[in-house]
C-alpha positions as CSV (number, residue, x, y, z in Angstrom):
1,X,0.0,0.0,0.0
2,X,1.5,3.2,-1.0
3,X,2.1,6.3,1.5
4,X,1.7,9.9,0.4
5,X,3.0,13.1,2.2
6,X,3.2,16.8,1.4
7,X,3.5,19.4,3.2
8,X,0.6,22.2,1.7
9,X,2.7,25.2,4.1
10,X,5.4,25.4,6.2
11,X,6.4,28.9,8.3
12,X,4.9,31.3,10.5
13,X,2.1,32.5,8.4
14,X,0.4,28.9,8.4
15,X,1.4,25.2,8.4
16,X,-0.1,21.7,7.2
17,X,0.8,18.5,6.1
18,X,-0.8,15.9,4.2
19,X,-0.4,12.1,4.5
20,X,-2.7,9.5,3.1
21,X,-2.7,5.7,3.6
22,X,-4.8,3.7,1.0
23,X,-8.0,5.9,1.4
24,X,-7.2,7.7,4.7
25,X,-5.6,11.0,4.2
26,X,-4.8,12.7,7.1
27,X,-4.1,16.9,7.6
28,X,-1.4,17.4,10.2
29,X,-2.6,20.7,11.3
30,X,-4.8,23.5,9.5
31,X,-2.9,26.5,9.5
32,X,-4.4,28.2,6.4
33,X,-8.2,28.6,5.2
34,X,-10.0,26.3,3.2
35,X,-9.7,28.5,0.2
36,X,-6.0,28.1,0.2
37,X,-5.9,24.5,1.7
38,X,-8.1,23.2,-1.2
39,X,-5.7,24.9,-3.7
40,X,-2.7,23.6,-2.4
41,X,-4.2,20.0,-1.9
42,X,-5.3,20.3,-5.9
43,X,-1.5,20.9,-6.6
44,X,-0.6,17.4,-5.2
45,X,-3.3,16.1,-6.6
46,X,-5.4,15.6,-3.7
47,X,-9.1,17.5,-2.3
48,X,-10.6,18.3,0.5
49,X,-13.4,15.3,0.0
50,X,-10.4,12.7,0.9
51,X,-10.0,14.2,4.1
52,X,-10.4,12.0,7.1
53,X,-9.3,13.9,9.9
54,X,-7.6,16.2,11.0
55,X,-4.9,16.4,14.0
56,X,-3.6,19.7,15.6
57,X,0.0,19.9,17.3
58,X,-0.3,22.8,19.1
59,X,-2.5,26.0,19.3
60,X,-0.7,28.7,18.1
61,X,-2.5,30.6,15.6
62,X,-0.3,29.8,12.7
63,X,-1.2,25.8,12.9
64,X,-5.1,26.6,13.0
65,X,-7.7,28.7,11.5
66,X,-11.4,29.6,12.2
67,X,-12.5,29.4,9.0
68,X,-11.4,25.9,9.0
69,X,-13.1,24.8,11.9
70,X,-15.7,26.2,10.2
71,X,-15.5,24.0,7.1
72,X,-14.8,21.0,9.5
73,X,-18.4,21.5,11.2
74,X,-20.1,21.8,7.4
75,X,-18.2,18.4,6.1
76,X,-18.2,17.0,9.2
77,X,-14.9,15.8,9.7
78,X,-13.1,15.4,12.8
79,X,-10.4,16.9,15.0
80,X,-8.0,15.3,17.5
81,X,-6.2,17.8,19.8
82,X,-4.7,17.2,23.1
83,X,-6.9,17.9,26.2
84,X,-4.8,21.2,26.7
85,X,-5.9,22.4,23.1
86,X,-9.9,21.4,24.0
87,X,-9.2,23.8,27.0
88,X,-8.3,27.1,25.3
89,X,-9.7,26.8,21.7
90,X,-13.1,26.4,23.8
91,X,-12.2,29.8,24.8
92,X,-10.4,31.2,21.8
93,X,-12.5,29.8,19.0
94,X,-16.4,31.0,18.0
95,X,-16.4,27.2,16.0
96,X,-14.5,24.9,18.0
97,X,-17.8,24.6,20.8
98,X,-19.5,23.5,18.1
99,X,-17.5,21.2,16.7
100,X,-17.4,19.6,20.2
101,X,-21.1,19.9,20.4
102,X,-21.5,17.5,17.3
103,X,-19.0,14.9,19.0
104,X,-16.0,16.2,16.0
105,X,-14.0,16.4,18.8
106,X,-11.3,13.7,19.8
107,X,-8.5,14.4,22.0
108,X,-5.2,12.5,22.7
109,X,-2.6,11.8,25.5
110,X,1.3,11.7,24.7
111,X,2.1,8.3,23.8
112,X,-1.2,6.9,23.1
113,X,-1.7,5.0,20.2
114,X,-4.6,6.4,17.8
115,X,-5.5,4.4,15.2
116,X,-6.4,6.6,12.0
117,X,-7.9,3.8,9.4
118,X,-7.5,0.3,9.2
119,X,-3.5,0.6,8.6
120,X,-2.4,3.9,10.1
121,X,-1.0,4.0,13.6
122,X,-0.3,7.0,15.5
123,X,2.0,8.0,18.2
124,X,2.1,11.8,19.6
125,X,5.3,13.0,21.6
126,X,5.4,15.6,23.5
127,X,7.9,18.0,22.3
128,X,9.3,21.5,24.2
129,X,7.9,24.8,22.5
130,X,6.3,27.4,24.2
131,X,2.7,26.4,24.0
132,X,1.6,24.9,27.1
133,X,1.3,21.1,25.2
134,X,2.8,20.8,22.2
135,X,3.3,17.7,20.1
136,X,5.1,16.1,17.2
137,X,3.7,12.5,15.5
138,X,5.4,9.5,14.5
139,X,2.9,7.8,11.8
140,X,3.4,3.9,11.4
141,X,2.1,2.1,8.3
142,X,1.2,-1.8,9.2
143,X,2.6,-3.7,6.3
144,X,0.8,-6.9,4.8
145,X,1.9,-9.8,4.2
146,X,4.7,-9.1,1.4
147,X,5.5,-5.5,2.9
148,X,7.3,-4.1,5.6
149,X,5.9,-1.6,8.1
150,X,6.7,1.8,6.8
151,X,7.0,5.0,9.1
152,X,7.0,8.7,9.1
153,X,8.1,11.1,11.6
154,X,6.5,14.7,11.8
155,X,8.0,17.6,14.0
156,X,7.4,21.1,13.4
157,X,7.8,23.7,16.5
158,X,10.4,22.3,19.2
159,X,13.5,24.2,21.0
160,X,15.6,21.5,22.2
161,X,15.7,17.3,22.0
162,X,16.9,14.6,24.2
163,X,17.7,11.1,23.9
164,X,14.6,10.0,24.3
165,X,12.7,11.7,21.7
166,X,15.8,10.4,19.4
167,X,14.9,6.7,20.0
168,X,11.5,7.3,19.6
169,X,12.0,8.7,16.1
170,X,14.1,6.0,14.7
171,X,13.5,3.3,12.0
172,X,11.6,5.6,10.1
173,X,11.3,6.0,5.9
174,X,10.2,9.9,6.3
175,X,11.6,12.8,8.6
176,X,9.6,15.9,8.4
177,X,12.1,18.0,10.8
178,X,12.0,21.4,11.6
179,X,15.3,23.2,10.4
180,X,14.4,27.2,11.8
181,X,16.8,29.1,12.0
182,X,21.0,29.7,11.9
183,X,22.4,30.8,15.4
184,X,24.6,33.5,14.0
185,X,22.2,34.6,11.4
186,X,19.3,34.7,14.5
187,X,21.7,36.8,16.9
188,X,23.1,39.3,14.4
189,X,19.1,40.6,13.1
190,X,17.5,43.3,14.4
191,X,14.8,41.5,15.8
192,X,14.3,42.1,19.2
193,X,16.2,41.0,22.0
194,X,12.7,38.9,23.7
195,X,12.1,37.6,20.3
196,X,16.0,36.6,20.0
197,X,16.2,34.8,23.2
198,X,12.8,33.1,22.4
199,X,13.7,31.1,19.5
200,X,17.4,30.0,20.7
201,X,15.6,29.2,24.0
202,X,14.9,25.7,24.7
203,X,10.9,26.1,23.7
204,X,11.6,28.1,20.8
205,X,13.0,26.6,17.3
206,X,15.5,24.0,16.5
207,X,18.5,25.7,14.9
208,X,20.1,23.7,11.9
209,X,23.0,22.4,13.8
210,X,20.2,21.4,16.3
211,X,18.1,19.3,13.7
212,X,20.9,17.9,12.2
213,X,22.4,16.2,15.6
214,X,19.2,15.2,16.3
215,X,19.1,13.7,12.6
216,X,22.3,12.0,13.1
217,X,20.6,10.1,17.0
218,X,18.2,8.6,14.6
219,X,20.6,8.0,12.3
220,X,22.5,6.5,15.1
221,X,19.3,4.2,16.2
222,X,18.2,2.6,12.8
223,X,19.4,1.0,10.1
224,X,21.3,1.7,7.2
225,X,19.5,3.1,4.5
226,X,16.1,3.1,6.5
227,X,15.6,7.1,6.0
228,X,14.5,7.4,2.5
229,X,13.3,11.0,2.3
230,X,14.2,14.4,4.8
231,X,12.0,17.0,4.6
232,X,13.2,20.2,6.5
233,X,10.3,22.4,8.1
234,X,9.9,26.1,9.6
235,X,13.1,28.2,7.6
236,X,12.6,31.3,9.1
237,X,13.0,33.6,6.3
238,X,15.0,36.4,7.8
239,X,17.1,34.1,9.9
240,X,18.1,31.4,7.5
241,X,19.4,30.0,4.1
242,X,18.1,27.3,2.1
243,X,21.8,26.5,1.4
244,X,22.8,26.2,5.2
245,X,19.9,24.1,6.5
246,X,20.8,21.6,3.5
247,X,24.5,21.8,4.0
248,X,24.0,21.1,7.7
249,X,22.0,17.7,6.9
250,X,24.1,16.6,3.9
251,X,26.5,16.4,6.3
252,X,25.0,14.3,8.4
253,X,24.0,11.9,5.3
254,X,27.6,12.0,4.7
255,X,28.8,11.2,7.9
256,X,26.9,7.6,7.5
257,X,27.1,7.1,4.1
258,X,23.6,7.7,3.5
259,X,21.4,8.3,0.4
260,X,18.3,10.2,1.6
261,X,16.6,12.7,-0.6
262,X,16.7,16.7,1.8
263,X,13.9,18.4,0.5
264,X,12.9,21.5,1.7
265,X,8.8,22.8,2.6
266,X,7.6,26.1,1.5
267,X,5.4,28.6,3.4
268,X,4.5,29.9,-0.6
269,X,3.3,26.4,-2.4
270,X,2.6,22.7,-1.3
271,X,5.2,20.1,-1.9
272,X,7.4,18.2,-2.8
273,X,4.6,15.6,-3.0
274,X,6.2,12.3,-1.9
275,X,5.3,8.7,-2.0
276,X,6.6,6.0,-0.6
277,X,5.6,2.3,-1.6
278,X,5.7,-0.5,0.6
279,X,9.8,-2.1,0.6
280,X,9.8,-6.0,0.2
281,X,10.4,-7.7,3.5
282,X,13.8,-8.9,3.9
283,X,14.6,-12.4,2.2
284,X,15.4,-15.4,3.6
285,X,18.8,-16.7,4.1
286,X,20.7,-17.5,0.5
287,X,18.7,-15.0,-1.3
288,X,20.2,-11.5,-2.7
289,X,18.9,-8.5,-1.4
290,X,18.9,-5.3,-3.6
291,X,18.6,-1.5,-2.4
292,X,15.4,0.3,-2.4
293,X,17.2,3.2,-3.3
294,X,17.5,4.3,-6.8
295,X,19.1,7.7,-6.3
296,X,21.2,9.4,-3.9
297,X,20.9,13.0,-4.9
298,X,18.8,15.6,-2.9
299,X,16.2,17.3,-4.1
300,X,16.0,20.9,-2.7
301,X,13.0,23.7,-3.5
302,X,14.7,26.8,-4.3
303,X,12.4,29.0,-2.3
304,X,12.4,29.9,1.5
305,X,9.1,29.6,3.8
306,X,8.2,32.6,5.8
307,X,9.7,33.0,9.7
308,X,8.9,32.9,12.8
């Protein structure tokens, strides 16, 4: 069964993903209007009729909209937020009570397994950013009988790791990671000092050197040639380079002779639309096994998302 992911935005002025399993199709947050999330999921080929659900990481106001909450209530389709998010966007949004009213509400604990479909697992993990409860996903694909499991990682809005999260992230096919900002870039603008301290602080944004130490644990943790595809979230545009955030995970990829594809979200237009079919489970003793892995080249969108 083949997986799909895009990301339809990425940056401060709105974020979602995309990710569909057979004929599930998950939004991982709904950080633009319904106008401009049905345009962007027409450019991947995709519409706002295949949507199953949607799942919110955190409650800042660039991961949600009203007017989205207001096209889940017409098409009833669902939302799963943490308890935390029930909590304020009862109090923030004019839609959300109602979406609660008609039972569109589902909520979710960090680590709980919530199945999405009859072949789509998922795990949220609590990440440090400074929303009150804030979460990143790891997605994981049951295989059949001739296919192994498959698994994809999605982390947008976090200031620090730690060895945990690292082992929790590893053996997976996709990394959607966020790659914000460069430290010397960040402390030499003219943003303010508060706003300064709040992204190097440890619940603001992952710096590239960050992300790519974290991508090197999970490197670290699974095995060779499991990452197929790196997709680098959140460049602030002020604060970073596409060049550096690439540079900073091609050397990781170097480092253990990898072949993963960096590609890098937009804030401007969806993509890179990526799919990943099913690899053939491992054959038994005597047999030959050949590489899933045709290329080794990155692919890298010449455009920057917005910042934070």
């Amino acid at each position: 069964m083949p997986l799909r992911f895009a990301m339809l935005a990425s940056g401060s002025s709105g974020n979602a993903g995309w990710l569909q399993v057979g004929s599930y199709s998950l939004l991982i947050d709904a950080g633009l209007g319904p106008r401009r999330l049905a345009e962007r999921l027409s450019a991947i080929g995709a519409h706002w009729r295949q949507v199953s659900a949607v799942i919110l990481t955190h409650t800042h106001g660039d991961h949600w909209k009203e007017r989205t909450f207001d096209h889940l209530l017409k098409h009833h389709i669902p939302l799963f937020c943490h308890a935390y998010h029930r909590d304020h966007l009862m109090l923030a949004s004019f839609t959300f009570p109602r979406l609660e009213a008609k039972g569109l509400v589902r909520t979710y604990e960090a680590g709980q397994g919530l199945p999405f479909g009859s072949r789509l697992r998922c795990r949220p993990l609590a990440i440090p950013h400074d929303d009150r409860a804030t979460f990143g996903f790891r997605f994981d694909i049951v295989g059949d009988h001739d296919q192994s499991p498959q698994a994809v990682a999605y982390l947008a809005d976090l200031g620090c790791w730690d060895q945990q999260l690292a082992w929790a992230l590893r053996e997976v096919d996709l990394l959607a990671l966020e790659f914000n900002h460069d430290v010397i870039m960040e402390r030499n603008s003219n943003r303010s000092e508060h706003l300064i301290a709040r992204v190097l602080g440890d619940y603001g944004h992952l710096s590239n050197e960050q992300a790519a130490d974290l991508l090197d644990a999970i490197l670290q943790r699974s095995a060779p040639e499991r990452l197929q595809h790196l997709v680098q979230l959140h460049l602030s545009r002020e604060c970073n380079r596409t060049t550096l955030a690439v540079q900073a995970a091609r050397t990781v990829r170097a480092r253990h002779e990898a072949r993963f594809h960096i590609h890098t979200a937009l804030q401007s237009q969806a993509g890179p639309s990526l799919t990943l079919h099913g690899v053939p489970r491992q054959p038994t003793m005597g047999s030959i096994s050949v590489s899933p892995f045709a290329s080794a080249s990155p692919v890298i969108q010449p455009l920057l998302p917005g910042c934070e």
